[in-house]
N, C-alpha and C positions, 0 to 999 in steps of 0.2 A: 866470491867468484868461483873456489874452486867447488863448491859446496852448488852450485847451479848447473857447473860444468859436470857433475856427477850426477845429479835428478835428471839431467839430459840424456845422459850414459844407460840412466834406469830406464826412464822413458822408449829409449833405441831399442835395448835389448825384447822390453815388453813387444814392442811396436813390430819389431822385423821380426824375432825370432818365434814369437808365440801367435801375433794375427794371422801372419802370411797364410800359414797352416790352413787355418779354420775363417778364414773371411769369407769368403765365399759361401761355404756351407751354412753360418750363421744367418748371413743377410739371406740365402736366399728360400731360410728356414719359416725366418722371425717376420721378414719385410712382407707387406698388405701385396696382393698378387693384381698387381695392377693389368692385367694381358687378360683381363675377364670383366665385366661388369659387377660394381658392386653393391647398388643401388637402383632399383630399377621399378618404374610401378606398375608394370604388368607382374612383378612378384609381391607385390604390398596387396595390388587387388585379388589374386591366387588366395594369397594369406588371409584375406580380408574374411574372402567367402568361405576358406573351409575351414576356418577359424570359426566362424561364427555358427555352420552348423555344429562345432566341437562343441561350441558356447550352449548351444541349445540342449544337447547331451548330456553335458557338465549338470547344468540347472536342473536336469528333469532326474540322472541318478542322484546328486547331492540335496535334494529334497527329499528324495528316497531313502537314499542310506548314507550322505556325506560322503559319498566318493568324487573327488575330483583329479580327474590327469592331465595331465601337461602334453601329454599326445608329441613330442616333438620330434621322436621317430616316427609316426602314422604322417605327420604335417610334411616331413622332407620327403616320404617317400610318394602318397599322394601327389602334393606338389609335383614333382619331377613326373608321377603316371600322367598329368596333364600338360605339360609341358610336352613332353615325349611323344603324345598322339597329336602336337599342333607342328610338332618339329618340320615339318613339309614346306610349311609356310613363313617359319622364322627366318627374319633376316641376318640376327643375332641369336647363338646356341644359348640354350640355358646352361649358367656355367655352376657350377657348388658354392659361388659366394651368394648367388642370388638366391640358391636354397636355402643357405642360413638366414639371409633376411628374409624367405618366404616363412619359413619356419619361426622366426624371431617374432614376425606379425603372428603368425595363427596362435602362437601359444599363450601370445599376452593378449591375445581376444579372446582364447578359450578359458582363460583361468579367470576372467575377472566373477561371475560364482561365486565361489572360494574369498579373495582379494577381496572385492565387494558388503564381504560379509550377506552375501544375496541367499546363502543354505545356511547360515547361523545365526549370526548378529540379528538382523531385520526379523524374518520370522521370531526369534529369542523373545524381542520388545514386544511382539503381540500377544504374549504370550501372559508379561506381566498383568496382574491383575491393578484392579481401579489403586488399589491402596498404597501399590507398590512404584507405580509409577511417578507419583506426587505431581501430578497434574503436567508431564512433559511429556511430547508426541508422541506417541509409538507406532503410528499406520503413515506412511510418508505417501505422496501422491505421481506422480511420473517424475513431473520438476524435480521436486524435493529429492527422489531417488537417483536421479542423476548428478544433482548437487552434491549428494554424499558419496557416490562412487568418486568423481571427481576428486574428493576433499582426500579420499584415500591414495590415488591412482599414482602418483606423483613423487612424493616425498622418499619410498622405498628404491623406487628408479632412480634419480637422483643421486644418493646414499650410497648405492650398490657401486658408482664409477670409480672410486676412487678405491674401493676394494678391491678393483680387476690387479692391480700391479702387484699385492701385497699375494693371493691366494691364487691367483694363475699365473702368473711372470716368477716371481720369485719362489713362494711355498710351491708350488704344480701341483696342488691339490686335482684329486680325481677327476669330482664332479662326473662318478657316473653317466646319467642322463645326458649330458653334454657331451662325455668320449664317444657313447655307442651311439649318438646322431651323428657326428661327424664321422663314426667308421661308416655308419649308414650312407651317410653321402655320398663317402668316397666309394664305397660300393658302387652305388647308382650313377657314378660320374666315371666309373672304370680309372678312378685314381689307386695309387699307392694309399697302404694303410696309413694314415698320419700318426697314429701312435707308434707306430713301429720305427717312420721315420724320426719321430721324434728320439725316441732310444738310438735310434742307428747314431743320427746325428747327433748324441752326445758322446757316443763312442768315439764317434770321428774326432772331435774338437777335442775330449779327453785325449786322445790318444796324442794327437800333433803336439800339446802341449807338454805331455811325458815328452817328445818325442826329443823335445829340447835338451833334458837334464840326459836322457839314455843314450844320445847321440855317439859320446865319447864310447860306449861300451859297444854298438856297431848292431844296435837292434833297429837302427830306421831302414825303409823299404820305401820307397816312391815308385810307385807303376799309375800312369797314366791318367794323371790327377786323382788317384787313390791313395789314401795313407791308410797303409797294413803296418803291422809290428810284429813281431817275431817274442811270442812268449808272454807278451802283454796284455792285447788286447785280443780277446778270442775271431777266432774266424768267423764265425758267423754273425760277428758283429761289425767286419769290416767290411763299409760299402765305399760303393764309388760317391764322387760328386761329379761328376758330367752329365750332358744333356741327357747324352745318348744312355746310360746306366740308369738316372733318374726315370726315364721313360720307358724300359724295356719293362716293371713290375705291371702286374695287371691282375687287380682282387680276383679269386676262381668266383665265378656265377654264370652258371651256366642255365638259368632257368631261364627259360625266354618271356621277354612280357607279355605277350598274349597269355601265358597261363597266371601270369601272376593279377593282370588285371580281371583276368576270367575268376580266379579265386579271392578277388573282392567283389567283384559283380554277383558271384552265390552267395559272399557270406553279407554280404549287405539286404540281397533280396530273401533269405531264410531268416533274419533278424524281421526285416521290417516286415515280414509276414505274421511272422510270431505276436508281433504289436498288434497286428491289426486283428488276430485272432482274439489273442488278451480281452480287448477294448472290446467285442463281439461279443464273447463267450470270458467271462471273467474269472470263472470256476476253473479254467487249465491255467489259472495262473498261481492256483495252492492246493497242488494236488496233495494228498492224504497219505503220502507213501508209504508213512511210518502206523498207520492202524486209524481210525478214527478219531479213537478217544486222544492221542498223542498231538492229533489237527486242532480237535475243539477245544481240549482242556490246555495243553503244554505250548500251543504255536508251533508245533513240528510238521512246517510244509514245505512240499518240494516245488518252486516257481523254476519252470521247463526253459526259464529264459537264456536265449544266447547271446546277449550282451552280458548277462553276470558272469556267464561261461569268459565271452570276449576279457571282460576284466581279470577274470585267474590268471587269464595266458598272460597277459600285460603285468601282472605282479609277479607272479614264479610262485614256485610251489614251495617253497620254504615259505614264504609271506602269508602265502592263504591255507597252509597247514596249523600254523599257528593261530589262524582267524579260526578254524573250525576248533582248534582245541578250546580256544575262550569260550564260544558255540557249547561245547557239551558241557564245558566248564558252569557257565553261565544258565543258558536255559534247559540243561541237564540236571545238575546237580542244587546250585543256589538257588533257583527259581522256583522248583518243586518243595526245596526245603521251606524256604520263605512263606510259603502257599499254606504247605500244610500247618505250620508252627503258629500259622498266623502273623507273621509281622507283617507281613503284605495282603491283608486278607479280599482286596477287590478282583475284578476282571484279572487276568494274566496279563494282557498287555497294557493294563492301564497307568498311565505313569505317574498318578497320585497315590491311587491305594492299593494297585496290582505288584507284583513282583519285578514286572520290568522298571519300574521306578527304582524298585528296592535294591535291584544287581546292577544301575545304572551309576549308583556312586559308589560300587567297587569298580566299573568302569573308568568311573573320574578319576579314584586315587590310582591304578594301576599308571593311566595318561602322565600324572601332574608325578608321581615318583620317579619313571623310567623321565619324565624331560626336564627332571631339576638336574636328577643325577648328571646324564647324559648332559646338558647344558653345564653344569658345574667342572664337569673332566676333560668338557671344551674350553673352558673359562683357565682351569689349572695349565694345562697343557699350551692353553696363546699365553701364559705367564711365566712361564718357565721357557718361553722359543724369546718372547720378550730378554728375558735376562742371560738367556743364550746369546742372542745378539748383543745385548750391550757390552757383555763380556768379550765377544769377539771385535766388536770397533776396537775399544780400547788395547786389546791383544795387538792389531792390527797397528794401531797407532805406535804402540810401543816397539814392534818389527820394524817398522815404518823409520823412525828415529834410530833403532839402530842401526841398515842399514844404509841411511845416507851419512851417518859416522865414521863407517869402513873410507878406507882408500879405494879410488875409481878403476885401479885396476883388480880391483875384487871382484870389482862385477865380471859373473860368467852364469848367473843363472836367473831365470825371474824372483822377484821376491818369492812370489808364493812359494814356487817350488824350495829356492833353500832355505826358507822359514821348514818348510814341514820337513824334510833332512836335516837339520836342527835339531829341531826336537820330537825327531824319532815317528812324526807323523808320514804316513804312506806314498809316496811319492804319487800314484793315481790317485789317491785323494785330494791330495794340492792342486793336483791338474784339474781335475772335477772343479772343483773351487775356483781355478782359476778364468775356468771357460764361462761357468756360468755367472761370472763377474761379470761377463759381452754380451749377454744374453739380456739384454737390455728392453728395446718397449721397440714400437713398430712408427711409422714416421709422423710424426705431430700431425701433419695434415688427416692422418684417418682417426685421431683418437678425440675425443668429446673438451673442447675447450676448458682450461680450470675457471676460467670467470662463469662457462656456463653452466657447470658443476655445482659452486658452492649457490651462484644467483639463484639459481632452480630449485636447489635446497631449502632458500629463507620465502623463497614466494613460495611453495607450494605448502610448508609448513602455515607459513602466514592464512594461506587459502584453506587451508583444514582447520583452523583456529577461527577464522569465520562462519565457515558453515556451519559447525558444530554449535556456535556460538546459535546462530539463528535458527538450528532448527531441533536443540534440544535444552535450549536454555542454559546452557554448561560453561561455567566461567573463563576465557581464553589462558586465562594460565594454567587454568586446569589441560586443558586441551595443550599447552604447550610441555607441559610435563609429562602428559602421553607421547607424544611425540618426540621429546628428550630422552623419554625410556625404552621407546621402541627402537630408537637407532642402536645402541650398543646390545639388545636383545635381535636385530636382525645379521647384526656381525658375527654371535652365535649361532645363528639358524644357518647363515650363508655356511662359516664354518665345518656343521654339522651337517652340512649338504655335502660339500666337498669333499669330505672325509669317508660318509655312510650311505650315498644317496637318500638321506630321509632329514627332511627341513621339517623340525618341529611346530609348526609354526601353530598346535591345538594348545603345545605346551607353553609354548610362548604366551600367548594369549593370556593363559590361566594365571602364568607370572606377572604380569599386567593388570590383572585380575587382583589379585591377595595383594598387590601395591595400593592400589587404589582402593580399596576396603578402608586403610588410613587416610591416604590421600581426601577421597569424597564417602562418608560414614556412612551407611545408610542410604547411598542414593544408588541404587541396582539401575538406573537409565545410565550415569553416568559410568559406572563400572562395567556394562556390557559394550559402551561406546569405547572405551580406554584398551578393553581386549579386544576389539575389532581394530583399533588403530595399530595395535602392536601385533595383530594377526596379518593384517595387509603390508605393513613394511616388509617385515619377513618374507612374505609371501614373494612380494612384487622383486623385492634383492635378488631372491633366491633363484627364481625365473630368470631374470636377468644375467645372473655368473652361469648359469646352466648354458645358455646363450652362447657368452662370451666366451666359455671354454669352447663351444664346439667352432667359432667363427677365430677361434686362437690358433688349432689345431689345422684348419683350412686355410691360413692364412688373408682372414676377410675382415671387414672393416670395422673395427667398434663402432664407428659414429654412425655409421650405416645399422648399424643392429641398433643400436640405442634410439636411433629417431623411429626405425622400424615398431621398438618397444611402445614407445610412446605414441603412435599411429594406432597402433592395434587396442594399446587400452581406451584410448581417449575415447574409437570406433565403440570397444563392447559395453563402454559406460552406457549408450543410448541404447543397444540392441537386449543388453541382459533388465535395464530397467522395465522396457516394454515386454518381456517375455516373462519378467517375474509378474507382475500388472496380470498378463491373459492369465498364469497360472492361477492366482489369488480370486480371479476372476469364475472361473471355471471349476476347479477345483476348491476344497476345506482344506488350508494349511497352517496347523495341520491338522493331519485327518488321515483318514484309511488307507488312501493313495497314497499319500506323501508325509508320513509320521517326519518329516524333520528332526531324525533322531541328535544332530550335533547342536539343535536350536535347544533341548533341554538341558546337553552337558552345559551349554554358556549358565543357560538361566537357573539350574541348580548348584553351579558353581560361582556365582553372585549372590544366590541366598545365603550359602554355606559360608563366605567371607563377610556379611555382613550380619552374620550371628540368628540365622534361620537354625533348626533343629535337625539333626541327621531321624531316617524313619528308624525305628526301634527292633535292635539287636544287630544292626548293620556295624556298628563299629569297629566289633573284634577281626572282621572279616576283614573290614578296611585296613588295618593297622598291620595284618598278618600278609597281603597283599600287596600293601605299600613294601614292607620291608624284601619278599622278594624279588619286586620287581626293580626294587631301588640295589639290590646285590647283584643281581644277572647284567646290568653294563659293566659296574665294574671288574665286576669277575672276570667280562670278554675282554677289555681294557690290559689284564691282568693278565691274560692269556697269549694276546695279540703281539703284547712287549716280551713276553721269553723268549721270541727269537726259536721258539722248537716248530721244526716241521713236521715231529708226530706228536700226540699225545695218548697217554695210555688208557684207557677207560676199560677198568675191569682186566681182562683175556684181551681186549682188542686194542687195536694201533692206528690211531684217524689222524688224517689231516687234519692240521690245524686251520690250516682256509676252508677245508669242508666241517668240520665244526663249528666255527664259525659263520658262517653261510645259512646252516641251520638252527642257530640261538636263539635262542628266546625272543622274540620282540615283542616288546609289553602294549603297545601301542596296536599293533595286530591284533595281541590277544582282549585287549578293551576293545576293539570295534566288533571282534565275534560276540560281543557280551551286549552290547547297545546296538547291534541291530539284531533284528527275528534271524531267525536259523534260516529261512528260504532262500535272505541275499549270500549267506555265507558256504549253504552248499551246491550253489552252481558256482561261485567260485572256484571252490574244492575239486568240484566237477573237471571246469576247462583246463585249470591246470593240472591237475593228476595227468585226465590225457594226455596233454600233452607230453608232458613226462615221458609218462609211456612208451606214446609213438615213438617221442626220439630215441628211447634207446634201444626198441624196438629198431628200428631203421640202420641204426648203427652197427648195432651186433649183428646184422644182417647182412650189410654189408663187408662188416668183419670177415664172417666166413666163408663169403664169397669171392675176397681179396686171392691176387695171389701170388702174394707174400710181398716180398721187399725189404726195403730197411726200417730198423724201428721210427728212425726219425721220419721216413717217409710214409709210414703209415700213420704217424701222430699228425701230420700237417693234413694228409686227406682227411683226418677225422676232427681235425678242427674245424675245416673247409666242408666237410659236408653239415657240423653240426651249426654252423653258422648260415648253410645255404637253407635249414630247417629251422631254424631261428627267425629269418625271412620272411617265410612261407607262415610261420604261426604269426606273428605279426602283422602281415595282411589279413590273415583269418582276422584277429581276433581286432584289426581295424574295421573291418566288416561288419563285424556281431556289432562293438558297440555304436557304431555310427550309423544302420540301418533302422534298427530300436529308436534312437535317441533321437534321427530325422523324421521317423514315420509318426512317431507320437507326437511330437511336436507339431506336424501338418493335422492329425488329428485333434488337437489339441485346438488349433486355430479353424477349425471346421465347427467344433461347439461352442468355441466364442463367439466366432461369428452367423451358427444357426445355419450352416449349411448341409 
């Protein structure tokens, strides 16, 4: 009795003295924002359409050079440019939930590409010769291509729900892509930043909860449903929570959308112009920059295109600096060697007996090093957070028991807090701990049911075990064993998203790949099927947490983004099958247009695991290549965790986040190596500019400033380099969607002989 009468005591103290604080601020952080629509299918059909010309974009550069994006800033801000010219006529505003489900649909209609295995996997199998195939399909027909989009589409969506609680609710993993669409939104919807409020509002809750144990010492402050501290929690982390404070913030954007729509309307119609020049006159599409002989003999041509421009700006200039250096690395230095020595002695670009074959499995091994590593120090690191926590239940359990031992008049603090007073742990750290104990999930009604969670999981597995089953004769528990492997290889990828913004999922695949080598010996259909199955889990998770971070941060609906997910794949299974058809149709793939450079990393890395010959003298390279590209994660790893915010290199003193920023990416530098120099230096191109401009724009403004305080000239120069962040972003939605829509109507002009 007296031992009930005391868990009650504990319960009160928790209940009055630590929620009172922070109730409000949580619920009305965390809870789905019901005062907006958050499901709606004038946003699914929005998504549907400009999803699918992304879709068409996607297919036509990733046949070209395996480039696929997720577009999910270009989709909410699009989205919203349409909405906003119909606003006249709405009955209902378009609110930022409906963004994220417009944006939820377009991405998972632009990605299916990529997911599909439609620029690797499929082309890959045509590639197989008679011998190698042992008499199993490899050209599929409309049906059959949609059948196997399907067999893929599902089972990663699925997979990824139940990962929401673990790496956005709990961990708060980044998820790049996902913050900066939802800062984009809130831009576009003149809300508060959510990441900031996010920070605020853990200030807030951290603080009330100190506010408990510091009370007796005369550091709480209460002004007008604000909690300030004195000493504690810094000022400019102390916000209000009232209406009227909540509402007073308003992002700076001052461009007005007539120029913002005007500077997509040029860069869409300067792209699609470009295409239709290309397609006319073919010769300005590799121009000779570098001399003649550097065109005919080496492949050193410069393609004047502004979608590969569009693409640089979409990656940043670290990404595509390191793609040019694999570039000279590649078809600089190894390619000419190859050439001359003879181990490559065919065409340059030919990928049997030319040199591009020859530098395309130092390509491979650079890929499959930097994503074992990288994948293995995401594996080390969820095993040591694993044994973190279990250590800390138990911890907790044993606090637990001692405190309901004490006498009932002991109680005078929450546990957390006199646990870490105890033993000498930080009193704002307990609190921390303590808050985000509340920080719980958002209300059952918006979140994806568990029966429809795990059901979803065993039928769509089941559904990819069949189709596979019929349409490449592959044993269903072979097929289920892809699918057993690809789930815990896509909780690394999601992981590795969340953390890096960069989802392995080329490297994944490959790990799928060397599994299977034992798994099916010998059968290269089956092992390029097993790394497209574990290529689309990944893929599809990965897309999804992107998602569900930014609809976490806006407070909008998972179940609403998830069915939105599943609307938009199910839509691009039918539209990417018919546009792969016209291309295959029209075009040789591959072929001169469209070299499918990531259809021969599959198919030469199925030879390579099932005891095919590497070409001659390539190994030393490989081995030398592997090893550093397999030290430069960890190194960054290594770097990341010292806790230093300089490092000294040499005479000089860098940031450690801008050293890291600029690293090595091995992955970068393999694709400057497996495609031609043309895609890699108009990348180099758009992004440089851009570069440029902005700091160009900035130091301009600098000196034109005049004057103020430091903090206030660091917020204007955040505030303008973000209203230029904007602006290139439209640009560089322009390039790639003008390109990617014009050819594609060109495209359907010689299919159908018009």
């Amino acid at each position: 009795m007296t031992q009930n009468r005391h868990a009650r005591d504990i319960a009160s103290v928790v209940a009055d003295d630590d929620h009172e604080q922070r109730h409000q601020v949580v619920a009305r952080r965390h809870m789905v924002d019901v005062s907006q629509p958050q499901f709606t299918w004038r946003a699914i059909v929005v998504g549907l359409l400009f999803g699918t010309l992304l879709c068409f974009s996607n297919l036509w550069f990733g046949l070209q050079s395996g480039w696929i994006s997720m577009m999910s800033l270009q989709s909410s801000l699009v989205g919203f440019a349409v909405f906003k010219a119909l606003e006249h006529v709405l009955n209902v505003p378009f609110g930022p939930a409906e963004n994220v489900v417009l944006q939820s649909t377009a991405v998972a209609t632009a990605t299916m590409p990529l997911a599909g295995g439609f620029v690797g996997i499929l082309p890959a199998l045509k590639l197989l010769e008679e011998n190698e195939s042992n008499g199993a399909r490899t050209v599929l027909n409309f049906g059959q291509l949609c059948a196997w989009g399907l067999a893929l589409t599902f089972f990663g969506v699925f997979f990824a729900i139940p990962l929401r609680k673990q790496t956005i609710i709990k961990e708060k993993l980044r998820f790049p892509s996902g913050t900066a669409t939802a800062q984009m939104i809130s831009v576009l919807h003149k809300r508060p930043d959510p990441t900031l409020a996010d920070e605020q509002m853990q200030a807030t809750t951290s603080a009330a909860a100190i506010n408990d144990a510091a009370r007796s010492h005369g550091t709480f402050i209460r002004r007008r449903g604000t909690v300030a501290t004195t000493d504690i929690v810094p000022s400019d982390l102390q916000v209000g929570t009232s209406d009227e404070e909540q509402t007073d913030y308003r992002p700076a954007d001052d461009v007005k959308w007539a120029t913002k729509l005007f500077i997509l309307f040029i860069s869409f119609t300067l792209s699609g112009t470009y295409a239709l020049l290309a397609h006319f006159f073919p010769t300005i599409a590799a121009l000779p920059v570098f001399g003649r002989r550097a065109s005919t003999d080496w492949a050193w041509n410069l393609m004047p295109s502004l979608s590969y421009a569009g693409q640089g700006i979409i990656m940043g200039l670290p990404t595509c600096v390191w793609m040019l250096v694999g570039s000279v690395v590649g078809w600089g230095i190894l390619s000419p060697l190859a050439k001359n020595e003879g181990w490559a002695p065919g065409p340059v670009t030919d990928w049997k007996t030319g040199s591009r074959g020859w530098i395309l499995w130092i390509s491979l091994a650079v890929m499959i090093a930097e994503s074992i590593i990288s994948l293995g120090l995401i594996s080390a690191k969820e095993l040591l957070q694993a044994l973190g926590r279990l250590r800390a239940f138990y911890d907790k359990r044993k606090a637990s028991n001692t405190l309901l031992s004490q006498p009932p008049d002991d109680v005078t603090t929450p546990n957390t807090l006199r646990q870490s007073m105890d033993d000498g742990t930080s009193a704002p750290k307990a609190a921390q701990i303590a808050a985000d104990a509340d920080l719980d999930e958002v209300d059952p009604r918006f979140l994806v049911p568990t029966w429809v969670t795990w059901s979803g999981l065993v039928a769509s597995t089941l559904l990819c075990m069949g189709v596979v089953k019929a349409l490449f004769d592959i044993p269903m528990y072979n097929t289920l064993i892809a699918v057993m492997l690809a789930l815990p290889l896509a909780v690394l990828g999601v992981r590795a998203l969340g953390e890096t913004d960069l989802n392995p999922v080329s490297g994944i695949g490959k790990v799928s790949q060397v599994v299977f080598a034992g798994v099916m010996p010998g059968n290269l259909v089956g092992n390029l099927v097993a790394g497209g199955i574990a290529e689309a889990g990944a893929q599809q998770a990965g897309d999804l947490m992107q998602d569900l971070k930014t609809g976490h941060l806006l407070n909008a609906s998972p179940r609403a983004q998830f069915v939105a997910q599943i609307i938009g794949s199910v839509f691009s299974v039918f539209v990417t099958a018919g546009a792969y058809l016209l291309y295959n149709k029209v075009y040789s793939i591959p072929g001169p247009q469209f070299p499918v450079p990531t259809a021969q990393v599959w198919l030469d890395m199925a030879r390579l695991v099932n005891g095919h010959p590497l070409p001659p003298h390539v190994w030393p390279f490989i081995a030398a290549f592997s090893v550093l590209f397999a030290l430069l994660p960890a190194a960054a790893v290594v770097l990341e965790s010292s806790g230093k915010e300089y490092v000294a290199v040499g005479s000089w003193s860098i940031r450690t986040s801008t050293l890291l920023r600029w690293w090595p990416s091995g992955i970068a530098f393999a694709i400057g190596i497996y495609n031609t120099p043309n895609f890699t230096l108009m990348r180099a191109i758009g992004a440089a500019f851009t570069a440029v401009i902005t700091e160009a724009v900035v130091s301009h403004r600098k000196r034109s400033s005049d004057g103020g305080s430091a903090a206030l000239r660091g917020r204007e120069e955040a505030s303008l380099r973000r209203k230029i962040a904007m602006l290139a972003i439209i640009l560089a939605s322009g390039f790639v969607l003008g390109e990617g829509t014009f050819s594609f109507f060109i495209l359907l002009a010689q299919a159908f002989a018009v």
